[in-house]
C-alpha positions in Angstrom: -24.8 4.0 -6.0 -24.1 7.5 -7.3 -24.6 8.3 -3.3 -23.0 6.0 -2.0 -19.6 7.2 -4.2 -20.3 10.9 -3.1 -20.7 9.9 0.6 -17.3 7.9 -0.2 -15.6 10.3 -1.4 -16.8 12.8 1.2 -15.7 10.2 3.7 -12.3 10.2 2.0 -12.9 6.2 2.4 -10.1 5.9 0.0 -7.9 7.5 1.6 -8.7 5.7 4.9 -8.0 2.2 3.1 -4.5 3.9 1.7 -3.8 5.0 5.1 -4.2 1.7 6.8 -2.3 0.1 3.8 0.6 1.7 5.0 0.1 1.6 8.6 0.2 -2.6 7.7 3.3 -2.4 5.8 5.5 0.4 8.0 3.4 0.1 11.2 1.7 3.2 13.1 4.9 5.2 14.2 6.6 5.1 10.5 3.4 5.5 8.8 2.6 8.8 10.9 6.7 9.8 9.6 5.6 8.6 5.9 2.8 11.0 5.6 4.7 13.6 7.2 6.6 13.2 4.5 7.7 16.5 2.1 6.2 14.3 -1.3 3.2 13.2 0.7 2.7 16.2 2.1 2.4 18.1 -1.3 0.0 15.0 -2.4 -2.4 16.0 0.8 -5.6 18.0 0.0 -7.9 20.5 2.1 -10.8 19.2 4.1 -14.2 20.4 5.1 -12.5 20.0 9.1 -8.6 18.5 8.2 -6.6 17.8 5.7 -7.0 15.0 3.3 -4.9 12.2 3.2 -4.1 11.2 -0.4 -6.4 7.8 -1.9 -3.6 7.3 -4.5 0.0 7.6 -4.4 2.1 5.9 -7.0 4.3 2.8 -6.0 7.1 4.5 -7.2 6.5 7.7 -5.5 5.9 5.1 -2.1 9.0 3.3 -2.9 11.0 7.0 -3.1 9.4 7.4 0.2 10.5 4.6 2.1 14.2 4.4 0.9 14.4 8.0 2.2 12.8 7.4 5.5 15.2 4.1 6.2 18.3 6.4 4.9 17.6 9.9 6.5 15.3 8.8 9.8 16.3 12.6 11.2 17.8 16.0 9.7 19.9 16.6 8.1 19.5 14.7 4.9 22.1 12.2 3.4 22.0 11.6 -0.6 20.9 8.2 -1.2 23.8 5.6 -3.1 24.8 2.0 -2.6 27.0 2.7 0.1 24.1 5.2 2.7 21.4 2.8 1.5 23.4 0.0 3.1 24.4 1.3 6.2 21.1 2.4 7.4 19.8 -1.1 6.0 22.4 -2.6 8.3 21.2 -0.7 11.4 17.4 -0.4 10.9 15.4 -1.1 13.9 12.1 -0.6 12.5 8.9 -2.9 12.8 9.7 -3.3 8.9 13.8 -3.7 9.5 13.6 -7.4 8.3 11.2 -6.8 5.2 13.7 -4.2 3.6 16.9 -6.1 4.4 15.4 -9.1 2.6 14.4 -6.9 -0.5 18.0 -5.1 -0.5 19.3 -8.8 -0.8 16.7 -9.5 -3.6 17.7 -6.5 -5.5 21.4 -7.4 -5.0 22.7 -4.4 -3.5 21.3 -1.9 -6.6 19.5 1.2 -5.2 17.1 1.2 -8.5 15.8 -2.4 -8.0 15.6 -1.4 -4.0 13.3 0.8 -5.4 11.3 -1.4 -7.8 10.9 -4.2 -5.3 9.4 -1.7 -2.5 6.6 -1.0 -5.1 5.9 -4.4 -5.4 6.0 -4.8 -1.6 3.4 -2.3 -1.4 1.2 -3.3 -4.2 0.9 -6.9 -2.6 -0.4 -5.1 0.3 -2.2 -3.2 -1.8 -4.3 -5.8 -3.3 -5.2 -6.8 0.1 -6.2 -3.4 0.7 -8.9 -3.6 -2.2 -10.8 -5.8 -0.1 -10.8 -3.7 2.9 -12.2 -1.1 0.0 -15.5 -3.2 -0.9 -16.0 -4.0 2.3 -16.3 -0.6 3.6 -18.2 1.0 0.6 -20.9 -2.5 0.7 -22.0 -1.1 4.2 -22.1 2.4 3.6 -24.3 1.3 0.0 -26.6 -0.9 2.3 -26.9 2.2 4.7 -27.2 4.5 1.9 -29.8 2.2 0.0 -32.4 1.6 3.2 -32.1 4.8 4.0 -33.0 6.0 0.8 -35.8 3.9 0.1 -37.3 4.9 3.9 -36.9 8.5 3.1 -38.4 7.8 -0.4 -41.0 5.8 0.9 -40.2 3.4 -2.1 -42.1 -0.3 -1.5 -39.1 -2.6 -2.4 -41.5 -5.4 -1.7 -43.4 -4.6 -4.3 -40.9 -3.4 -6.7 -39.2 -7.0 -6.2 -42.4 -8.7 -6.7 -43.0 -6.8 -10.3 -39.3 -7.1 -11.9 -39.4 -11.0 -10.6 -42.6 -11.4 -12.9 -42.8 -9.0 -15.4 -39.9 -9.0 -18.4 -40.7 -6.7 -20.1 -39.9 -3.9 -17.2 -36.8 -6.6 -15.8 -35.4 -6.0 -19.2 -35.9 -2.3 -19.9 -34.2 -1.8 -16.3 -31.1 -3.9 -17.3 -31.0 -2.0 -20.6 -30.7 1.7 -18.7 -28.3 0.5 -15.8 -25.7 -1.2 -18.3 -26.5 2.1 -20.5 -25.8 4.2 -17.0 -22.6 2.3 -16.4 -21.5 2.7 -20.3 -22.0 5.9 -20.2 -20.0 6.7 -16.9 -17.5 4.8 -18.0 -16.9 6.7 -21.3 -17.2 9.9 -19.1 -14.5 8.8 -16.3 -12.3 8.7 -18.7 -11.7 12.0 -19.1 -11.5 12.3 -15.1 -7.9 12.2 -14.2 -6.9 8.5 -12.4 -6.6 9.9 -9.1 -9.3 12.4 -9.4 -12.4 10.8 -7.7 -14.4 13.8 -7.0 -14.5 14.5 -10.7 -15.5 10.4 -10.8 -18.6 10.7 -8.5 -19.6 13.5 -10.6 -19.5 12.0 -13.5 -21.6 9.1 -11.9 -24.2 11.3 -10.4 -25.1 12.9 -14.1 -25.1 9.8 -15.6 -27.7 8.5 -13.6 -29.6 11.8 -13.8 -29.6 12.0 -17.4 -30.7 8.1 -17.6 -33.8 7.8 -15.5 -34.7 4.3 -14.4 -38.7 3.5 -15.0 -41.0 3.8 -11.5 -42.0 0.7 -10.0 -43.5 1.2 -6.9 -43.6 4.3 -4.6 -45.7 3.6 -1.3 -48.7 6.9 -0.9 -51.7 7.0 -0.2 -52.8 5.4 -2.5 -50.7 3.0 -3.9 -50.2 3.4 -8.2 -49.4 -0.3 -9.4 
């Protein structure tokens, strides 16, 4: 697991998922102008080969975003107010023209509750986008996992046939993995909420410091 959430972040799999997140809600031309973007820009971090896009932005930071994209689609830039904000809603011609028009109704013509439901706009997208998440990091942990226990060697036939029989050792594994997750938990904490390198870090000690009992390991000859 602790693999799996370094190759993740690595991967920038997060950032991925938040990219196509947007791509669904402002399709691929606007989304390519929203992380172009000055704030989204500044959010952006250095890669091993390009630069990062950001896992996490805010909703309300997305929701500044987007009002400024629909009111100032080209230099130079016009101040946002009731009055800008309803002209450019009026002549939008963007894949996401109808979406925003039906939210500046909803927010009755009030540039703060524009705002507000934009982030909820996103977020419903967003919980969508979750999904997308496990998905992705369930194939990379099988990859990760059976290629682990090749390169280890490690007899999963075996190791399934003593923790299906034996107690004892089922229960002394369940006690160290829920003490492992405890004890990452406590620790992400201090991680900030966006900070996942720190996270995977904090993962990878915990389940150094707590090692799991051996089972099986396939050698020459097998210890059972």
């Amino acid at each position: 697991t602790a693999l799996g959430e370094g190759l993740s972040n690595a991967l920038n799999i997060k950032g991925g998922v938040f990219a196509r997140s947007i791509e669904v809600l402002l399709g691929e031309k606007e989304a390519k102008r929203f992380f172009a973007h000055d704030t989204v820009v500044r959010l952006c971090k250095p890669g091993l080969f390009r630069v990062r896009k950001p896992s996490y932005v805010p909703d309300t930071v997305i929701a500044e975003v987007v009002l400024d994209l629909c009111v100032n689609p080209a230099l130079p830039k016009t101040p946002i107010n009731p009055t800008t904000v309803d002209r450019a809603i009026a002549t939008l011609t963007t894949n996401y023209a109808a979406a925003i028009k039906e939210l500046w109704q909803t927010a009755e013509f009030d540039v703060e509750a524009l705002k507000v439901q934009i982030a909820a706009w996103f977020n419903r997208t967003g919980d969508r986008s979750k999904g997308w998440f496990r998905r992705q990091i369930g194939v990379l942990s099988f990859v990760v996992g059976f290629g682990a226990a090749v390169a280890l060697n490690a007899d999963t036939i075996h190791m399934f046939g003593v923790l299906s029989t034996d107690e004892a050792l089922r229960a002394s594994f369940v006690e160290r993995a829920t003490e492992m997750v405890a004890t990452a938990r406590a620790a992400e904490e201090a991680c900030a909420e966006d900070n996942e390198a720190c996270k995977a870090d904090v993962r990878q000690n915990a389940c150094a410091a707590l090692e799991l009992p051996r089972v099986g390991v396939i050698s020459g000859n097998i210890q059972r």
